[in-house]
N, C-alpha and C positions, 0 to 999 in steps of 0.2 A: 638750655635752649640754644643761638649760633654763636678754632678753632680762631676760633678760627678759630677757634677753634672761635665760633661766636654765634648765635642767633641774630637773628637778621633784622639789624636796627640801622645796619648793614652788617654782614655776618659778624657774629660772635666767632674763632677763633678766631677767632680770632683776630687783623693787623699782620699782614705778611712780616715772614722776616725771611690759617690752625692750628725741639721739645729734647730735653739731657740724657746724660749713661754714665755705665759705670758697668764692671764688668772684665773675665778675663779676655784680655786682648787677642790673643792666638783665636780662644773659641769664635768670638765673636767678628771677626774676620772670616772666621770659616763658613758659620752661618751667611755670612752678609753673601758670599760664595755660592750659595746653594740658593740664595734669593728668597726664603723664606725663615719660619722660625725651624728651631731645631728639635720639631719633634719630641720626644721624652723626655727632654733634658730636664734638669732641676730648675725648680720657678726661676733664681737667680741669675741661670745662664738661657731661658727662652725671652731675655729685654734684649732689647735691640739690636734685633739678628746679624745688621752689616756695619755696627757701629764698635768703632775699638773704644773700651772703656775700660779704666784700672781697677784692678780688684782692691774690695777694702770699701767699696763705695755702700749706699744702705738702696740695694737693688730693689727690697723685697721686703718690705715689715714684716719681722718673724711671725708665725702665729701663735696668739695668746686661747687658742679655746673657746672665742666667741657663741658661737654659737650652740655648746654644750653649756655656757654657764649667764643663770640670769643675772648674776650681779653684775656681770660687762654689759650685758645687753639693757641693764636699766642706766647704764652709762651712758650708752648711745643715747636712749630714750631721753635724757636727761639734756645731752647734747641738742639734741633735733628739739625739742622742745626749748633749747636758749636757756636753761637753770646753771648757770656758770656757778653756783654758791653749792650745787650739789656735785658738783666737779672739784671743786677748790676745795672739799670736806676730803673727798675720795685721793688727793694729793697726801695725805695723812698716813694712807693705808699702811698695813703690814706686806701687803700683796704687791713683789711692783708690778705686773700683771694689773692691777687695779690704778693705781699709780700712773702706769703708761698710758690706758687707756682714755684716766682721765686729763690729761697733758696731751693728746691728740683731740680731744671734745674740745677741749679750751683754747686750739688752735683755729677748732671748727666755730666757734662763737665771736673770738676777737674782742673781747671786754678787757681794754684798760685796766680793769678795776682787779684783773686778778694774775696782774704783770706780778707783783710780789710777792705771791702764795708758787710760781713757776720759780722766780728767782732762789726761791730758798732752795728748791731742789734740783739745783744745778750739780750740787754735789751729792747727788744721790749715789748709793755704792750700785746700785743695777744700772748700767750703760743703755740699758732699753728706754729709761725710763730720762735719763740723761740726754739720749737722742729724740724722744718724742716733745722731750721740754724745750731744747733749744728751737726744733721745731717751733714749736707751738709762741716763740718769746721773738721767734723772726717773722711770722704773722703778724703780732699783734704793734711788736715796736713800741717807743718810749724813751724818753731823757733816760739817759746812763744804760740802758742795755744792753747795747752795742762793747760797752768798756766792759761790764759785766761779763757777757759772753768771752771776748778776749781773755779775760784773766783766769775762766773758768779754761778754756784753751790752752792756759802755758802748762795747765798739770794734767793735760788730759792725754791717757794712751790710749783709746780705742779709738782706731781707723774710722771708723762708722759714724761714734760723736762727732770726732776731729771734724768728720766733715761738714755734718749737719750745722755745725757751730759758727765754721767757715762761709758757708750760704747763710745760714742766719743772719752771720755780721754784715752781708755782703746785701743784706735785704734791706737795712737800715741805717747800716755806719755811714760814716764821714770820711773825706780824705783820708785824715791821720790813723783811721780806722784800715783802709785802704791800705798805707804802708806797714801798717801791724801785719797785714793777714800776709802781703807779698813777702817780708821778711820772715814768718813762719814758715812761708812753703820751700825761701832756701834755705830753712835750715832743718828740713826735711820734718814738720810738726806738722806739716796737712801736704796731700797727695800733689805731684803737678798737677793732675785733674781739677782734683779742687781749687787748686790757687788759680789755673786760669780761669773758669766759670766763674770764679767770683769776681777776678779784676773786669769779666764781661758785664757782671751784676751791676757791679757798680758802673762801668762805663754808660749802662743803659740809662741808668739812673743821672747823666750827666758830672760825675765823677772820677778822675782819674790824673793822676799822678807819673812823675818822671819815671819813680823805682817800677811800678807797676808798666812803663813803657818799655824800659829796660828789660824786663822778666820777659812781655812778651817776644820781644825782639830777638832774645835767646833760646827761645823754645822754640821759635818755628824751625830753627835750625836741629830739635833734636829728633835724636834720633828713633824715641818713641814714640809710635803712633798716636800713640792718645796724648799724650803730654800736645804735639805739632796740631793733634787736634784741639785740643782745648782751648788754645793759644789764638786759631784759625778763627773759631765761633766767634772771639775779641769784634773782630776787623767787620761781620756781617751784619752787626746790631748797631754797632755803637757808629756814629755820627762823622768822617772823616776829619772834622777839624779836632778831635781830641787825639787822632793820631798822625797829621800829616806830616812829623819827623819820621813816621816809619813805614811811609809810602816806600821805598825804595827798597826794604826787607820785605815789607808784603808782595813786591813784584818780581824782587828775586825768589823769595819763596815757592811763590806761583808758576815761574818760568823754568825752576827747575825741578817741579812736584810730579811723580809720577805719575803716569797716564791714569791710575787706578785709586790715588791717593787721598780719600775721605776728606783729607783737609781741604784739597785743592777745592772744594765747592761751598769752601764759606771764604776763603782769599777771592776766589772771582767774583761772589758776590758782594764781600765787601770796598772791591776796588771799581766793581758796576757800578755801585750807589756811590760814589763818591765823584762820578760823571765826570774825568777829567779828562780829554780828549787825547794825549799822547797813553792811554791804558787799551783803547777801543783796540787797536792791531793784535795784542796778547792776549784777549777777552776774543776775539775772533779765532784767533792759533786753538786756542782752550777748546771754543766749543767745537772746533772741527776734528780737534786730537784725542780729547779725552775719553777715555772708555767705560767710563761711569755717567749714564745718563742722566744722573742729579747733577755732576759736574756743568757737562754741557747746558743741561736745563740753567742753574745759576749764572752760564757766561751770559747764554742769551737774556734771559732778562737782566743782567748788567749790562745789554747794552738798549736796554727799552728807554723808562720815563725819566734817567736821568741823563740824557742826552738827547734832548729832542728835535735835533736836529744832528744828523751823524753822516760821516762821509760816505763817499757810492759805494768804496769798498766795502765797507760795513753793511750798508743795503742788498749789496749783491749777497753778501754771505749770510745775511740772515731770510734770506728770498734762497739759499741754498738751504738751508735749515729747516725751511717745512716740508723739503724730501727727508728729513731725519725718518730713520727708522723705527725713534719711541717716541710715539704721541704726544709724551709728556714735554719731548724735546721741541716738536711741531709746534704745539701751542704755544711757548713761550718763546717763540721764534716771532710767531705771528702777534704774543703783547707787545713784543719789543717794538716791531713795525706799524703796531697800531697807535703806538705812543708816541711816531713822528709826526710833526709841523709839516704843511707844508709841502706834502713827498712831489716829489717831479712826476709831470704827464706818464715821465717810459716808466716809471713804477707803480704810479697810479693804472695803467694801462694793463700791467704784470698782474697786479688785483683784481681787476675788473674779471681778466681771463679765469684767474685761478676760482676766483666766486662762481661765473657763469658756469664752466665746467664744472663742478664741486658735484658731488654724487649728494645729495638730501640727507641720505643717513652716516655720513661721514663732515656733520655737519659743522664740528666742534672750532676748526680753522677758520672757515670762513664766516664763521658770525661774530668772530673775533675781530676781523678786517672790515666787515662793514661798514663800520664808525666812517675809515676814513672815507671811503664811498662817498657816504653821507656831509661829512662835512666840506667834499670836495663838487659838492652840488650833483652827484649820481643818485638822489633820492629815489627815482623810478629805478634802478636797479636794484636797491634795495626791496623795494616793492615786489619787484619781479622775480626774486631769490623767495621771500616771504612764500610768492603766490605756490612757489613750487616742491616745497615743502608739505608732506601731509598735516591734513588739519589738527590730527590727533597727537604731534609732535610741538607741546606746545614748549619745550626751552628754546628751538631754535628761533621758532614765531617769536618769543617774545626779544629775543636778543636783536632780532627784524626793527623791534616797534623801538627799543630803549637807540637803537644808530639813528631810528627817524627824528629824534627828539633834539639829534645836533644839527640837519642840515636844515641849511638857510633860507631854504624855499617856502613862499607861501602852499607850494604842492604840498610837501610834506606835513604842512596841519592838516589840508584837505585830509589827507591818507590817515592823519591819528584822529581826526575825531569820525571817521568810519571807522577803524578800528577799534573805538571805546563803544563801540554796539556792536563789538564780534559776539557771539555765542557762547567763546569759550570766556570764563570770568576771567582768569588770568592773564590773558592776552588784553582783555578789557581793560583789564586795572591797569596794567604795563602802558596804556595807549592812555589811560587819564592823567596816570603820574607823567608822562611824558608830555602832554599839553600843559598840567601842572606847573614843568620847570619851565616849557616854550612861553607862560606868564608873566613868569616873574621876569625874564629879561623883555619880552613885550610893554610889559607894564612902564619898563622907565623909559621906553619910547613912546610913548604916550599912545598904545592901544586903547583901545574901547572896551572896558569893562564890561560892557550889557553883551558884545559878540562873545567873549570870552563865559560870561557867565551860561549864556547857551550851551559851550560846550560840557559845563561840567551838571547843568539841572539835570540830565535823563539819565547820571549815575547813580541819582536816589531813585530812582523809580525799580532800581534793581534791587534784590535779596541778595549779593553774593558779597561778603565783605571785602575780597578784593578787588571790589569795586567801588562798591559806597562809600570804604574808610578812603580813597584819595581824593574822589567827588565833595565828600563830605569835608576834607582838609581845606579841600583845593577854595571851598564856596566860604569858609569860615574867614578867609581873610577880607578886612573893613572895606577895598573898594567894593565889594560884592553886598554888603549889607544894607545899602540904603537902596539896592536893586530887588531887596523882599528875598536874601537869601535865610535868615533865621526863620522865619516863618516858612520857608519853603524845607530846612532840616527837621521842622517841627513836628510837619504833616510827615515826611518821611519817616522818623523815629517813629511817632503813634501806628502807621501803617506797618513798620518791620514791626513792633510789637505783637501787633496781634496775625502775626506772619508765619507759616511754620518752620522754623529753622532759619528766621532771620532776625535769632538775637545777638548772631555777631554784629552785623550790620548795623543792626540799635543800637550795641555799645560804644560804635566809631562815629555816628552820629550824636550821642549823648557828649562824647567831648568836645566835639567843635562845638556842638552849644554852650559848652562849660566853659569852653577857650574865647568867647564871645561874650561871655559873661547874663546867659540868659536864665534867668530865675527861675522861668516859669520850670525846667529841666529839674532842679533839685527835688522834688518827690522822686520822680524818676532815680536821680544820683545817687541818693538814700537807699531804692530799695535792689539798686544794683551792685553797692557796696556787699549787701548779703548773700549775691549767688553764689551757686556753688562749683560755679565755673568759673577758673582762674581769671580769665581773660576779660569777662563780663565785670566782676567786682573789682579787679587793677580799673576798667573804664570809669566805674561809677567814684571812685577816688578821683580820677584825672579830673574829671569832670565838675567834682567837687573842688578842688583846688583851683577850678576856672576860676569858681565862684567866692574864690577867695575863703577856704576852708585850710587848716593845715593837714599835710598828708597822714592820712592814718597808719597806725600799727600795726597790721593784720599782726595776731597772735598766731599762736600753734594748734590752736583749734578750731579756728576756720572749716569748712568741711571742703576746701579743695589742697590743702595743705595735706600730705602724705607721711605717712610714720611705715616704722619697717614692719615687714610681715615677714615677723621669725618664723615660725610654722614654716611659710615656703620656703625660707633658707636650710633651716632643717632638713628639707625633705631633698635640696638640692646639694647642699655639703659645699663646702668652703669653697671648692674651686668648680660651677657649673662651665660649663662652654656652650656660649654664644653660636650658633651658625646662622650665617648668611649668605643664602645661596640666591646668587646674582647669574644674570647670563653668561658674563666671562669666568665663571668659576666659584668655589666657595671659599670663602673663611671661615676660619675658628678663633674664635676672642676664648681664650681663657680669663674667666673673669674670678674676682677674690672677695667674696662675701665679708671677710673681716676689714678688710683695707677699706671697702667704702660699701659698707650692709644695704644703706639706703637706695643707695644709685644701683645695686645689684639687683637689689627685690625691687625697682619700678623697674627695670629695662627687663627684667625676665616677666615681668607680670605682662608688660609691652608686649613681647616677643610672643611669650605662648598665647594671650588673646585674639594674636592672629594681626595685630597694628602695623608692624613692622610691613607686611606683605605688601607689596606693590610700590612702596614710597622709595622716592630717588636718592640717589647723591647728589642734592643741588650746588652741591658747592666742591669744587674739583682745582686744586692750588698743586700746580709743577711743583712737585718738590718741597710741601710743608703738610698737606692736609689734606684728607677726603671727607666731607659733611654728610650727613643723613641722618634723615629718623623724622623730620617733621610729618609726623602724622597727621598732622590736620590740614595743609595745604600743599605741600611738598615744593614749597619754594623757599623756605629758611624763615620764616617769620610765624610758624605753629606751631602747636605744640598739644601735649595730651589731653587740656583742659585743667591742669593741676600744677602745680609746683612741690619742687622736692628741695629742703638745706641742701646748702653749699657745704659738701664734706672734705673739710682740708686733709690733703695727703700727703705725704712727702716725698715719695717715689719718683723720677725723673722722668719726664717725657722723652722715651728715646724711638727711632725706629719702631715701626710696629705698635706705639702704643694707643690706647683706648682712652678719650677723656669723654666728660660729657659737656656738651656747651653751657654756655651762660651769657647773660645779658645783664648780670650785675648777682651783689651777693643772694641767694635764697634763691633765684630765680630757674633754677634747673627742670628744667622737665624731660622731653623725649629725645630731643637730637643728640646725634655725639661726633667725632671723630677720628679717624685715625690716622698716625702720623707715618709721612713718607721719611723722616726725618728727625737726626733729636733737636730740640726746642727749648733750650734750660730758661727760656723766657716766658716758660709757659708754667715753668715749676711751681706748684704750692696755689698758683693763679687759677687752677683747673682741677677737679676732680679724676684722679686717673682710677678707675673699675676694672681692665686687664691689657691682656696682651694677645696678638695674632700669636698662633703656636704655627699655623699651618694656612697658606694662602697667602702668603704677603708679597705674591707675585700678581694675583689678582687687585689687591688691593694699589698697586702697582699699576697694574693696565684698567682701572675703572675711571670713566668718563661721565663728566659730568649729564645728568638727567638719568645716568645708567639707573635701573631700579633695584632693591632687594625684589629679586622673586616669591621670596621666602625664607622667614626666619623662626628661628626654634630654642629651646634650650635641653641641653642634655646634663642631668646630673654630674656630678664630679664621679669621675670613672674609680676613684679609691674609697668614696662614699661619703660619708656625711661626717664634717669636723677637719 
């Protein structure tokens, strides 16, 4: 469900930083050159078209035959069903084909319980089966695994283990873990590659060490790309106080990185986030010289929310930056400015201009600016931009109503609670949740609960969930309840009940009742646990847990829980491609039936039912991610009605790649994303299903609310297997 890749609890992908490589360096430069994937290349060299990555890395999970043999596919089956004891049996096999397969299931389940049926087959003679275990023992983690792994690493020759061994330690180890892994890589037992991604792993993880400071301090200096890359990633995740000895290498690095140099846009953004105000001058040099608009894109949002207040010079130049040439660069010129305190009259004035003029369907800048409008008391201009927006454009409207929700004025409530009786539901909901928050800071100034509770009574009188579920939240909390709000969700729920097509709306009402602790609700809770709609029986749990129940199990047989349809895999062959034809262009996902069966047979079942059609990219990140697929509301918080297992993969998010969201383990359904960028923080956390082969220029110039026009799937062009 949201990359960030993430479903929208607020997005799922993902947490900026909606992903890794590996790969040869020369091609892959070449590709990034040409701006998209490369065409017919070999699976292994169409990952991460402009991203230099070393070979040796485990690009691509060999293929094992899946889908010609049923005893792998009673693997999966066994997987997706959660039977970890028919996996730990299949660890036994004569097959490592069977073997591997079941050591990627039991990475997909994460049971403790069968950490030491993985350990014994560390020393397995098949390397397939060696690299799917450590996998699968850097999921699940455990007292001594980490030392395990290690020692299984001092005899280990294959590149591909080497590395998977190396992320594995790097997903669970300790310091002294940490200088294990940095002293293998110079003694050349695991790749640069790998040794920086993992002193990143760990850094993320609030871990790290002198030797590990050292290592990176000397690579940024070298002289292979991927290695200076590796190194780079360190400095954009991990938190400046683990490295402020090596501020002065990361800004020479940076000052002397070439105009075009990949690295250069994880040193700008990790010297952005570390907000230190003698960086702003070189972070400004960066985004006005570099010729790689991810670069650019990175300075400028290093000079946004962690400097929120930044000198004129820096203002001027990022006020030059939404004449940037790539969009991507525009918009995150304009977070940067939206994330200052404060701005002086002459800039505030510079905004005003730039909104008033703003053409409606180039809308994507200035709804980003509104904010500060709003909180600088230009409420009616925000109004006034809204007004002139067509009505049938509802991202921008709503991005209207979420600025009204900061400014100070008593106008601006006037304006949101007309606007929680717009027409459009989305817009509506966007104008409840925004009175919502205007509440809760109300409330400790000693508002009136009974004018407030007005606002939110005439969101149950509506069918559209995106409306009721914040009316519904908004009325559940205690000052509203001796004002006759549960008795007023009560008549609401009974009414959406017998409503046609308003049992989402019942099931967002059934939890605030639950969240209130109202009795009379538990018939109701009970027989909403049994829909067969995801979304309804997740409510009727919630609900029950109001009431002080413990959360339930849903099993694997539930009837909105999904299993694979081998048949259609069969019929589409190992490698189907995805098209998504959008207005700026199409894409082609090559997608991998083996690597992740499940997520392939729901997104093609998706795609050819005709689902896909019409729904947006709601969610548009410079430079990490593009969201879509929410089929049921097209704002990042739908989904198909069903859930699909969490299929653990070990393939790297690099460039181009395909994950599909999540909002926690199991919880997968229709959304997904692809990556402007690699992401090794996203590794093993996300299900990756394929790769852009062709179009990752478009995916490149796609703007938030853009729609899929149309989506399809085309067999695998060499056939089936």
């Amino acid at each position: 469900m949201m990359p960030l890749i993430q479903k929208r609890r607020r997005p799922v992908l993902p947490v900026r930083a909606p992903t890794s490589g590996a790969g040869a360096v020369t091609l892959a430069l070449v590709c990034g050159l040409a701006g998209s994937g490369c065409g017919d290349a070999p699976p292994h060299e169409q990952r991460g078209p402009d991203v230099a990555v070393p070979a040796g890395s485990p690009w691509i999970r060999p293929g094992d035959g899946l889908l010609e043999r049923p005893d792998l596919q009673a693997l999966v089956d066994a997987q997706n069903r959660r039977e970890p004891d028919l996996l730990v049996e299949a660890l036994a096999s004569d097959d490592p084909a069977v073997r591997a397969r079941a050591a990627l299931g039991l990475a997909s389940i994460g049971d403790p319980g069968t950490l030491q049926a993985l350990l014994d087959r560390l020393d397995d003679p098949d390397p397939g089966v060696r690299r799917d275990v450590a996998f699968a023992l850097g999921r699940i983690g455990g007292y001594g695994v980490a030392r395990a792994l290690l020692e299984a690493l001092g005899g280990e020759g294959d590149p591909e283990v080497q590395e998977a061994m190396a992320q594995a330690v790097a997903s669970i180890g300790e310091e002294s873990d940490l200088d294990a892994l940095v002293s293998a890589g110079r003694e050349g037992r695991i790749s640069p590659w790998a040794t920086g991604i993992s002193i990143a792993r760990f850094g993320m993880r609030g871990i790290h060490s002198a030797s590990a400071g050292t290592w990176l301090r000397d690579h940024l200096a070298a002289s292979d790309p991927s290695s200076r890359l590796a190194a780079a990633y360190f400095f954009s995740r991990v938190p400046v106080q683990f490295w402020t000895r090596l501020l002065p290498s990361v800004r020479e690095s940076l000052a002397a990185s070439d105009a075009a140099d990949p690295a250069a846009q994880f040193l700008a953004l990790g010297l952005g986030n570390a907000g230190l105000p003698e960086d702003e001058a070189l972070l400004v040099t960066v985004m006005r010289s570099a010729t790689d608009w991810r670069t650019r894109v990175n300075a400028a949002l290093g000079l946004g929310p962690a400097r929120p207040v930044a000198a004129p010079e820096t203002r001027g130049a990022l006020f030059q930056a939404l004449q940037d040439p790539s969009p991507r660069v525009r918009v995150a010129a304009a977070l940067a400015l939206a994330a200052k305190r404060e701005l002086p009259p002459t800039d505030l004035d510079r905004i005003r201009e730039l909104v008033v003029a703003s053409d409606p369907n180039e809308w994507q800048v200035p709804a980003i600016l509104l904010p500060s409008m709003a909180r600088a008391g230009e409420y009616a201009a925000v109004v006034e931009w809204m007004d002139r927006v067509p009505v049938d454009r509802t991202a921008p409207r709503i991005s209207a109503v979420d600025a009204l929700a900061l400014a100070p004025d008593a106008g601006a409530t006037e304006a949101l609670v007309a606007l929680s009786a717009d027409p459009s539901a989305p817009v509506a909901g966007a104008a409840m949740r925004a009175l919502a928050r205007r509440w809760t800071v109300m409330a400790r100034q000693g508002f009136d609960p009974a004018e407030a509770f007005g606002w939110f009574l005439p969101g149950l009188s509506r069918s559209e969930f995106a409306v009721v579920f914040p009316a519904a939240s908004a009325l559940a909390q205690e000052p509203f309840l001796s004002l006759g709000a549960g008795d007023s969700l009560l008549v609401a729920m009974n009414r959406l009940n017998a409503t046609e097509g308003g049992e989402r709306g019942a099931s967002s009402v059934l939890v605030a009742l639950g969240r209130i602790g109202d009795e009379r609700v538990r018939p109701l809770a009970l027989e909403a646990v049994r829909s067969d709609v995801r979304a309804i029986a997740s409510a009727g749990d919630q609900a029950l847990q109001g009431l002080g129940d413990a959360p339930r199990d849903f099993g694997p047989d539930v009837p909105w829980r999904r299993s694979v349809d081998w048949d259609r895999l069969g019929e589409l062959g190992r490698h189907p491609v995805l098209v998504l034809e959008t207005e700026r262009g199409t894409i082609r996902l090559r997608m991998d039936a083996e690597l992740a069966p499940l997520t392939v047979s729901s997104v093609s079942a998706l795609a050819m039912a005709g689902r896909y059609d019409g729904v947006p990219f709601h969610r548009v990140e410079p430079n990490f991610v593009i969201q879509g697929g929410d089929v049921e509301f097209g704002l990042g918080y739908g989904g198909p009605g069903y859930s699909i297992r969490t299929e653990s993969t070990p393939e790297p998010f690099s460039r181009g790649t395909a994950g599909i969201a999540s909002a926690g383990k199991d919880t997968e359904g229709s959304q997904f994303f692809i990556n402007h960028v690699m992401s090794p923080h996203l590794d093993g956390n996300y299900t990756v299903f394929g790769w852009v082969t062709d179009g990752m220029e478009v995916v490149d110039g796609i703007r938030r609310a853009d729609p899929v026009v149309r989506a399809w799937v085309e067999p695998d062009p060499a056939g089936g297997g």
